[in-house]
N, C-alpha and C positions, 0 to 999 in steps of 0.2 A: 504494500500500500504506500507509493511512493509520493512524498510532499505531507505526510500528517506524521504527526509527534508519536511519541511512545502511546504518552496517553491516549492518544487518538486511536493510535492503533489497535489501542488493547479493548479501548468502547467500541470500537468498529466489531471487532471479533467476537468479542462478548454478546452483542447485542443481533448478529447474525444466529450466532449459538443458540439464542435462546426465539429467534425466530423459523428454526427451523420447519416448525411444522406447516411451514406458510407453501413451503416447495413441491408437495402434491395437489394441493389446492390450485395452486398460481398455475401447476403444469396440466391439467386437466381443465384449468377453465379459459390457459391459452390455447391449446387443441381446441377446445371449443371454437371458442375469436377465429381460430384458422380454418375451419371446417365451412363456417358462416359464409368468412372473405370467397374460400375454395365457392363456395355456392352462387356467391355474385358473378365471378366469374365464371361460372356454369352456363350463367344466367346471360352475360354480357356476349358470350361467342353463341349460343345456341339465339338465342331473340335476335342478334342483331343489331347493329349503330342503332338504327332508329327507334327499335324495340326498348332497347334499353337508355337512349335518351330519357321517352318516357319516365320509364323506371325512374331515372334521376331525379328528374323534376320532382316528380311526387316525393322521393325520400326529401329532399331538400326543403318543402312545402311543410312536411311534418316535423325534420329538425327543429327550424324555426318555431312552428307553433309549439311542440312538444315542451318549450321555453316557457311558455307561456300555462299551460297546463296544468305543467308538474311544479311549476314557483320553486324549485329548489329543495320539495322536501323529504325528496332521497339523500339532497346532502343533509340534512337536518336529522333525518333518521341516522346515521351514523355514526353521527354524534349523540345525539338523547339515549339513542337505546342500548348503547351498552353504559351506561352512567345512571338509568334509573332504576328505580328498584322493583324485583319482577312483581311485585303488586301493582306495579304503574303501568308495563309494558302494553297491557289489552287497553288502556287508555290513550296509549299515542298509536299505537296500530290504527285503531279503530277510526281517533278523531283523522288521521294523515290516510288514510282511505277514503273516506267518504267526502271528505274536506277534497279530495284531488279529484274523484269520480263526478262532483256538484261541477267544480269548477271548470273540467274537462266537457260538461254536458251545456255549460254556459257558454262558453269560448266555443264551442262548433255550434251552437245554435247562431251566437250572434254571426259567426265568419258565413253562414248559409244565410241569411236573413241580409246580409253586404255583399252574396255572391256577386254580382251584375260590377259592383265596385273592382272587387277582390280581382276578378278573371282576368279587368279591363287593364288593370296593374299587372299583376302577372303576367299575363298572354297567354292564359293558358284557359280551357273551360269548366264547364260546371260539373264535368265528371270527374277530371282532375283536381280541382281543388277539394271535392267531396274524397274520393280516394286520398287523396293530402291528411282531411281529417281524419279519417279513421285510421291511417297509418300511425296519425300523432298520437291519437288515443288508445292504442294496441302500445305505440313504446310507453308512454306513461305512465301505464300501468303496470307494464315491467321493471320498467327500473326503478319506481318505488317499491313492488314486490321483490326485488333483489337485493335493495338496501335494507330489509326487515329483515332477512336472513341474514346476509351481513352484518347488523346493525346486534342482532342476537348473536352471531358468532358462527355458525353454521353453513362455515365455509366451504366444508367438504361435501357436505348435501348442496347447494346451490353450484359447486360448479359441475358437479356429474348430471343436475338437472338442465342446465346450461347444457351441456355435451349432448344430451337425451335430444334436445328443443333442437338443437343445429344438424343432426343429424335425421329429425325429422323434415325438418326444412329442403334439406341436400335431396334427400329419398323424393319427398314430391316437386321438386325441381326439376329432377330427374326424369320423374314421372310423366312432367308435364311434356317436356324435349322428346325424350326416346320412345313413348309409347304414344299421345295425344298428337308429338309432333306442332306443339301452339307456340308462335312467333310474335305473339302481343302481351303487352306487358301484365294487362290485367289479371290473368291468373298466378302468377309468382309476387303478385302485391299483396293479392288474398291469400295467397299462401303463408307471407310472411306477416299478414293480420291475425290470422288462426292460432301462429305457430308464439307469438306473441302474448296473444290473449291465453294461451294455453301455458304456457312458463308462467303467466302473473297468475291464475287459478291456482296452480298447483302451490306454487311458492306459499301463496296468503293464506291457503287452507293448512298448510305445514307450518306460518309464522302464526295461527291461532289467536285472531284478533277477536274481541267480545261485541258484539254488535252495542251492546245496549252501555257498553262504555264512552258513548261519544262524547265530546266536553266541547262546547263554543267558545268557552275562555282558553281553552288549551290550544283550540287552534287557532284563535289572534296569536297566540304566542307562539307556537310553530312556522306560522307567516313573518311575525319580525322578525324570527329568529334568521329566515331563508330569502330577506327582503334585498341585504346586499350582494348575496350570492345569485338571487334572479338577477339584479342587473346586472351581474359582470357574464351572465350563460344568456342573458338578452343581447349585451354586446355582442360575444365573440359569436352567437349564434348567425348574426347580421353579416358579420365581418368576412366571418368563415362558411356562408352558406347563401351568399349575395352573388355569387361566382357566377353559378348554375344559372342562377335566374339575368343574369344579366345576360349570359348565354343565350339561351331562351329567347329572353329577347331581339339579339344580332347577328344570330347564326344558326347554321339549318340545325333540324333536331340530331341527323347522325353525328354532326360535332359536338354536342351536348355529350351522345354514349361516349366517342372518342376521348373526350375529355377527362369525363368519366373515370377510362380506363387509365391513363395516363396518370391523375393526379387525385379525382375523387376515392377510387381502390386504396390508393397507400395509403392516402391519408388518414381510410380508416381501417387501415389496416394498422400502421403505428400507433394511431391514438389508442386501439381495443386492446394490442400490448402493452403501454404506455400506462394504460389504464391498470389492466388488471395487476402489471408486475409490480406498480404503486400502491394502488390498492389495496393488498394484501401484504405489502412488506417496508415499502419507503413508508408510507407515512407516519406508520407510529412514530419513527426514527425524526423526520421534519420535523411533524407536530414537539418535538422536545429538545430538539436541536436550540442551543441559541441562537437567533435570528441573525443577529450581524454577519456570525460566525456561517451560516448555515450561506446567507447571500454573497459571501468574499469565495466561497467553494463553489458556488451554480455559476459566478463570474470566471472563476479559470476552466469551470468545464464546461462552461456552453459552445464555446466555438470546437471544443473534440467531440459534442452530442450532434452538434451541427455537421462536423464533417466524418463522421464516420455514419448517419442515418441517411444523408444523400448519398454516398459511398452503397451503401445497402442498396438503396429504394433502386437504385441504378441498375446494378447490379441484378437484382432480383426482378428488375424488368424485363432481360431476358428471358426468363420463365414464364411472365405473362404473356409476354406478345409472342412468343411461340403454341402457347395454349390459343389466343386470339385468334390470329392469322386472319385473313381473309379482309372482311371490313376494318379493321385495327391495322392499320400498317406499322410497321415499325420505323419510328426515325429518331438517331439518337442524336440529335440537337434538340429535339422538342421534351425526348424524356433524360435529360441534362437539367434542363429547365424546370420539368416537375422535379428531378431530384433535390436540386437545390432550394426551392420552395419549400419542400418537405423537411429538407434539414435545417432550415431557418422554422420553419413550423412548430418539429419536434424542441426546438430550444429555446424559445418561446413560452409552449408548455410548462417547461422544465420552471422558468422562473413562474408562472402562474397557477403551479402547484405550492410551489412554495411559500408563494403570497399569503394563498390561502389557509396554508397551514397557521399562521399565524393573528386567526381571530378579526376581527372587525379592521386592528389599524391595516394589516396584512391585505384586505377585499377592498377598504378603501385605497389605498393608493393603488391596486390594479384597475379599478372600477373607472380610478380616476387617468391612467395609463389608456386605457380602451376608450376613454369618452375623449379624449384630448388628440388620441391618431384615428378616429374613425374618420372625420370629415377629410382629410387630406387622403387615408390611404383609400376609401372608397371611390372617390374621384381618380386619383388614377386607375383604381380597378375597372372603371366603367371608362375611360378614355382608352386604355389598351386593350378592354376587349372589344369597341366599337370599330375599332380601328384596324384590330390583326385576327380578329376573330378567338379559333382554338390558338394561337399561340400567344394571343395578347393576352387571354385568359391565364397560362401559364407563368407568363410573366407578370401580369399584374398580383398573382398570388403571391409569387417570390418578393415584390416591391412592399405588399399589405405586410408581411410578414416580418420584412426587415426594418420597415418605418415602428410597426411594433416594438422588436424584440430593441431597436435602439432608445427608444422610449421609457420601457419598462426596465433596462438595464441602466440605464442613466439614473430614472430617478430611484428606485432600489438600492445603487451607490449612494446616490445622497440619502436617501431617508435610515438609512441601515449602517453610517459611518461606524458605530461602538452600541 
């Protein structure tokens, strides 16, 4: 462990040791993440550029909203529920279910009640922005049903159920390709609605919440508690998911897929690693780390997080666009460009995990990093993709990404001196 002190090294060690058990969890619920991405991919060379353009949109339609939805309090479950006491637990279950299902059933009523708005803005129509919503609605209810198991501890039951759900997913994918032979999107959308609502069924009925436990005071408190963490998952939701739709709007729909493959795939394909290997193992470690300490270490390693994950994403392009072929051409200046995107991406992240590890000052000064470079790097993002189409798309990612990470590194140094 080269560059940290004795000390350092020996809490490093120590605190792996006793994280061990975190290693079959984290490796079965990446095989999962892998299984999912494998499926997109199924999905991207059998449907079609244009087939799976669609696809995009619609996922891109439900990211966003799914921000809106879920208010954050899957993050908020991760925290409350392993800190209160199991007399408490059917009470935040309970209230953070129905409090998300109310709000989830408010937000698609009004978004259909504005369709005629909504589509005119988009460009897209009333079956897609309906499919949008219930895609948002199937992940919402997942990933609050994941962070209750999580939030319980029940890591190893959630990711084999995780494994069970991607694998169902892949099979009717499959399905749909080699035996129906279907080349539109809408059946692998409803696929992955079913296959959604079917992980948050199982999970909630495993997390064992008490219906008649609901509390209205608990969930104003739930809501503040997830009020700065919605805005900074509102931001980067816009930031990071404005791409697609600007796409949409200034190039045909096969460069929507194309893109897609190029730059939308890794991207979550890293963050679902990203995710889970944090997850379950970095952040107790952040969360306790001293702050100063913790940002003077994400500053010497962010530019090796940066170039060793475009190194990868590059790399492991070959793989995809051989799986592709056909409508996906391969050009390696264009996936240069998603890699480097990607690894200013991934390092990004890296400081906006650790923001948050650190409580209200930690969300406010990213909150405030995100609202300060949205107007500039938006605007380029919609001037380069007007302009070069798929490749200004590419590039305007890598620009959004780097106006960011310069932002958030900068003020991070000053707010974080000692």
């Amino acid at each position: 462990m080269p560059g940290l002190s004795a000390p350092e090294r020996r809490s490093t060690r120590g605190w792996l040791a006793a994280h061990r058990w975190a290693a079959g969890p984290t490796l079965v619920s990446t095989l999962a993440s892998a299984i999912a991405a494998a499926t997109t991919l199924v999905i991207a060379r059998g449907a079609g550029a244009a087939a799976f353009g669609d696809f995009t949109v619609v996922l891109s339609i439900a990211l966003i909203v799914t921000v809106g939805m879920l208010t954050s309090l899957h993050y908020v479950m991760l925290q409350e529920l392993p800190r209160a006491a199991p007399e408490e637990r059917p009470a935040l279950l309970t209230t953070a279910l129905l409090a998300t299902l109310a709000v989830s059933a408010a937000l698609a009523g009004l978004a259909l009640l504005a369709a005629p708005l909504l589509t005119a803005a988009l460009n897209v129509d009333t079956g897609t922005l309906a499919a949008g919503l219930a895609l948002a609605a199937s992940m919402t209810v997942n990933q609050l049903a994941e962070s209750f198991l999580r939030g319980l501890k029940r890591f190893a039951f959630v990711a084999w159920l995780k494994l069970a759900v991607a694998l169902c997913y892949l099979g009717a994918a499959c399905f749909c390709l080699l035996v129906l032979g279907v080349r539109e999107a809408e059946p692998y959308l409803a696929a992955l609605i079913v296959t959604n609502a079917g992980f948050a069924v199982v999970a909630v009925a495993a997390a064992r919440p008490r219906l008649g436990a609901w509390s209205a005071r608990l969930a104003g408190t739930l809501y503040r508690h997830g009020g700065w963490v919605t805005a900074i998952a509102a931001l980067s939701g816009v930031l990071f998911g404005v791409d697609v739709i600007f796409l949409n709007h200034w190039a045909p729909a096969a460069d929507v897929g194309v893109y897609s493959v190029y730059n939308g795939f890794p991207k979550r394909l890293m963050g679902v690693v990203f995710t889970d290997g944090i997850g379950l193992a970095l952040l107790p470690l952040m969360a306790t780390t001293d702050k100063p300490l913790l940002m003077r270490r994400i500053a010497r390693l962010a530019p090796a997080v940066a170039v060793a994950t475009a190194v990868l994403s590059f790399a492991a392009s070959l793989v995809f666009f051989l799986l592709m072929r056909g409508a996906y051409p391969y050009a390696p200046e264009l996936m240069a460009l998603s890699a480097l995107g990607i690894g200013l991406h991934t390092a990004f992240n890296l400081y906006s995990v650790a923001l948050s590890m650190d409580g209200v000052r930690g969300a406010k000064v990213l909150a405030g990093c995100l609202l300060v470079s949205a107007p500039p790097a938006l605007a380029v993002l919609a001037v380069c993709v007007r302009r070069e189409g798929l490749t200004g798309g590419l590039v305007g990612f890598a620009l959004v990404n780097l106006v960011l990470l310069a932002v958030v590194g900068t003020t991070a140094a000053r707010r974080y001196r000692s």
